[in-house]
MARVEXRO-919974 format. One line per 5 residues: number of its first residue (from 1); their letters; for each residue x, y, z of C-alpha. Coordinates in steps of 0.1 Angstrom, whole numbers. Layout:
BEGIN
NUM	A	X,Y,Z  ...
END
This chain:
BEGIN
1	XXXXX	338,-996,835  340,-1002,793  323,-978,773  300,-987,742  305,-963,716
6	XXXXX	316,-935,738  291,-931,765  300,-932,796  283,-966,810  282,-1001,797
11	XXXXX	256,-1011,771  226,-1020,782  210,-1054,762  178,-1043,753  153,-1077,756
16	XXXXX	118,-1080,742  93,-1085,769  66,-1116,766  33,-1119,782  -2,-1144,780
21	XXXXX	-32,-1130,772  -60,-1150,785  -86,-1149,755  -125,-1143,762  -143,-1145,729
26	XXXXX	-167,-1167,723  -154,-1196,707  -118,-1191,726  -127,-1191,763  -101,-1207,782
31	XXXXX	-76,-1201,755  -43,-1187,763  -18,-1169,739  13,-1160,741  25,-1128,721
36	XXXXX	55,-1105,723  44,-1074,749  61,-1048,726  72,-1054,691  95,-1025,664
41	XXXXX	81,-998,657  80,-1010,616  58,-1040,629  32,-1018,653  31,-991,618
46	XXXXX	25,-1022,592  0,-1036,616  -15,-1000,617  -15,-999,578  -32,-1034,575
51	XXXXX	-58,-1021,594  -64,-984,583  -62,-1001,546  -87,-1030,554  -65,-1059,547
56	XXXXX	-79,-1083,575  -72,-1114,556  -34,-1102,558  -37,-1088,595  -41,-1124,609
61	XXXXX	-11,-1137,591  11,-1107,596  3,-1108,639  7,-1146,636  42,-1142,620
66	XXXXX	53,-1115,636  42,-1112,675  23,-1144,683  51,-1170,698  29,-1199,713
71	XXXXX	-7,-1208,722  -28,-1240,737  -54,-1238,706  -65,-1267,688  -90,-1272,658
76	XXXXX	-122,-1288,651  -102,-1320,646  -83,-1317,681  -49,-1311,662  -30,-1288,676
81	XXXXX	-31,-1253,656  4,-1236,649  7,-1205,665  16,-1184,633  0,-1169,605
86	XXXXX	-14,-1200,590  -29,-1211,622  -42,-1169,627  -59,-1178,593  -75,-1208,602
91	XXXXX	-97,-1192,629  -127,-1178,625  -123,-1138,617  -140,-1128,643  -117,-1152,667
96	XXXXX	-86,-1138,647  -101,-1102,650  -108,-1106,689  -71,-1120,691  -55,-1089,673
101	XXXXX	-81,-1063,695  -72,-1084,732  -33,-1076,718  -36,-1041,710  -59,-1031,742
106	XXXXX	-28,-1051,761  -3,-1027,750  8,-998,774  -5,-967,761  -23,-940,769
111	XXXXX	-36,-928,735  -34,-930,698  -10,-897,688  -14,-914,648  -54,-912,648
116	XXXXX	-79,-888,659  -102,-890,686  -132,-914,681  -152,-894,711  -169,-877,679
121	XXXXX	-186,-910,673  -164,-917,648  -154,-954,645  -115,-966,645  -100,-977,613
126	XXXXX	-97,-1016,638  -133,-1007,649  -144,-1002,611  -121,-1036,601  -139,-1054,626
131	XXXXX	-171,-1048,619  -166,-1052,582  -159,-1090,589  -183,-1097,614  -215,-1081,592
136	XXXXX	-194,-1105,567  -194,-1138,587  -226,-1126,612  -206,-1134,644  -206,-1113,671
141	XXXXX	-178,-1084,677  -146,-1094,694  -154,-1057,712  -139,-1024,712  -105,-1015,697
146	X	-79,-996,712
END
């Protein structure tokens, strides 16, 4: 059996798992997305830092670029939206926002080692994003962050 760079079995082809979220937000019922299960670790930490530093209007565009592959959303005018950051953007934040939440509670983890406990009250640095654009746009909450 061929080696790959001296170990002692054959290299194993590391693929990027897919999966459909079915979204719930008002607004989005019935809407289905299509988004990369796991993404590199620099996209997860720059998604992270968008977040903890409050840049929502970039969040959108960064998820759309960078783990949202296809969706069956369409706009006010029945055009299809593209699923990317310009479509991200063209939603409501609070739909974006409940997009980027139903992603992050997707992902298989079982806790946060990169932020403290929030059982102290305390509310997430995606908790605090959140609710800085709904009090901002007065829709409702896309829920609880991860």
């Amino acid at each position: 059996m061929p080696s790959h760079n001296g170990f002692r079995t054959a290299a194993i082809r590391v693929v990027r798992p897919k999966k459909i979220l079915e979204l719930t937000h008002e607004g989005l019922m019935g809407g289905e997305i299509e988004v990369w299960a796991d993404v590199s670790m620099d996209t997860y930490f720059e998604l992270k830092r968008l977040i903890a530093d409050e840049e929502g209007e970039l969040l959108a565009g960064y998820f759309g670029d960078h783990i949202l592959i296809d969706w069956n959303l369409v706009g006010e005018d029945d055009e299809a939206l593209p699923p990317n950051g310009a479509g991200m953007n063209a939603l409501g934040a609070s739909m974006s926002l409940a997009i980027v939440v139903d992603w992050f509670d997707s992902l298989d983890k079982v806790s946060d080692p990169l932020e403290p406990n929030s059982s102290n009250g305390e509310l997430s640095d995606l908790e605090q994003l959140d609710l800085g654009a709904s009090s901002k746009s007065q829709a409702p909450s896309p829920g609880p962050a991860p």
